[in-house]
C-alpha positions in Angstrom: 98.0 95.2 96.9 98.0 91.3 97.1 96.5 89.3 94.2 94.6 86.9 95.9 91.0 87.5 96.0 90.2 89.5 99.8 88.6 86.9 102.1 88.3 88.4 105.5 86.8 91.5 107.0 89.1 92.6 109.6 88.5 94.0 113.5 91.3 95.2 115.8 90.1 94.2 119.6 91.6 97.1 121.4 89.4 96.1 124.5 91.4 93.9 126.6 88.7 93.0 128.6 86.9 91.5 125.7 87.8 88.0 124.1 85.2 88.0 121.4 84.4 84.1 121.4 81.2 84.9 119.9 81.2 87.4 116.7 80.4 91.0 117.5 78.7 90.8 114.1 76.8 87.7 113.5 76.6 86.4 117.3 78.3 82.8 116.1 80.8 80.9 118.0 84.6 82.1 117.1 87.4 79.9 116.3 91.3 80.1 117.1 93.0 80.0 114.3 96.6 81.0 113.3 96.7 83.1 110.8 99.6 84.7 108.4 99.4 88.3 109.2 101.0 91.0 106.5 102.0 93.7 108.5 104.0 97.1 107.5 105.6 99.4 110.0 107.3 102.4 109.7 111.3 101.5 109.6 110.7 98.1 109.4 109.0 97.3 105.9 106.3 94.7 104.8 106.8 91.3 106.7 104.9 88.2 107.9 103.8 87.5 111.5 101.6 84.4 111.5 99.1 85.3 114.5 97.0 83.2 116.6 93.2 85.3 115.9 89.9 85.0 116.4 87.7 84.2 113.3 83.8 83.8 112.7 83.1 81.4 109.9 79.9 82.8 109.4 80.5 85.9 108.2 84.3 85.9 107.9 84.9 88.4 110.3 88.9 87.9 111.5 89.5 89.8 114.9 93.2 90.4 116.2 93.9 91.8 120.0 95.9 94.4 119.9 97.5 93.6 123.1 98.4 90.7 121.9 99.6 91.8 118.7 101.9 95.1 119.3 104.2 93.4 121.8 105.6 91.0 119.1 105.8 93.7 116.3 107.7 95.7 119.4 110.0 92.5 119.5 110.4 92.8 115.9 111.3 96.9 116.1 113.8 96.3 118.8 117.1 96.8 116.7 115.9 99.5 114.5 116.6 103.3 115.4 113.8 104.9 117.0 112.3 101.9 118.1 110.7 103.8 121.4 108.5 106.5 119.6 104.8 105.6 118.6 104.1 102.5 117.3 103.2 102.7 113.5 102.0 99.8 112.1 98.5 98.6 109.6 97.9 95.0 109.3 97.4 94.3 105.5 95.8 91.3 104.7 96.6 87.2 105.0 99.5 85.6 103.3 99.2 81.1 102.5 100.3 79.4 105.1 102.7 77.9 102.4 104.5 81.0 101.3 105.0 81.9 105.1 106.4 78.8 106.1 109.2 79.4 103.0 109.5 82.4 104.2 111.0 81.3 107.3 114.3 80.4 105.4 114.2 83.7 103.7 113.1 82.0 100.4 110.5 84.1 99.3 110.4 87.3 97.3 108.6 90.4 97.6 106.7 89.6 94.2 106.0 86.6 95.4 104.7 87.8 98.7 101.9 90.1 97.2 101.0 86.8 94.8 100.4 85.0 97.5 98.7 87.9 100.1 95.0 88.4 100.3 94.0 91.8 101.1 90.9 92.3 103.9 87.5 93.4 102.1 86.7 95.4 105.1 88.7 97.4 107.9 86.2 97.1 110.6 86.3 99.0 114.1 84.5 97.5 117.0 82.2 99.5 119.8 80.8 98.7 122.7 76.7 99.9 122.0 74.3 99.2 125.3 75.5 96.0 126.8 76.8 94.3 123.7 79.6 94.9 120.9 79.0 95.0 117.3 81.0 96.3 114.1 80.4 99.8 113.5 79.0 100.5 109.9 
């Protein structure tokens, strides 16, 4: 979808108990970074949510917590019919940080949205195996 070449593999955290400062994957230190999200939902459309996330630099593993995440896209869904039935939602990729701060105005266009958006190379899902958590293949 987005023309930018994919840069992250992606992990939703839907343990709440677990932070991930250290990557499930590679075992390095995590960073905080706030990162453009693309996300569509059902009723609402494609928009931008830029996300505070963990990241590995290592391996470029990006890791969102869904706790954190679905009560802002909530927020978002508020005014739209319907808005109580299942969340529906699949983050797509990264958008620059550039396009996204336009965006705030309402000065960017859907074309120029997906020329800016980088897709994820991988949808990951994490599991807890034994005592640790990793990536499942």
């Amino acid at each position: 979808m987005g023309a930018l070449t994919p840069r992250y593999s992606f992990a939703l955290n839907a343990h709440i108990e677990a932070r991930f400062t250290t990557c499930p994957g590679c075992q390095a230190k995590t960073r905080l970074r706030k990162v453009p999200l693309a996300i569509h939902t059902e009723g609402l459309g494609l928009f931008i949510l830029r996300k505070s996330c963990r990241v590995c630099v290592s391996c470029d593993m990006l890791i969102v917590h869904r706790a954190e995440l679905e009560p802002l896209i909530r927020a978002r869904q508020r005014n739209i019919e319907g808005s109580s039935r299942v969340l529906d939602y699949l983050v797509l990729g990264t958008v620059d940080s550039r396009v996204w701060r336009r965006g705030l105005t309402g000065g960017v266009s859907f074309d120029e949205l997906l020329r800016n958006m980088a897709d994820f190379s991988r949808h990951m899902q994490i599991e807890q195996i034994g005592r640790g958590w990793e990536p499942t293949k």
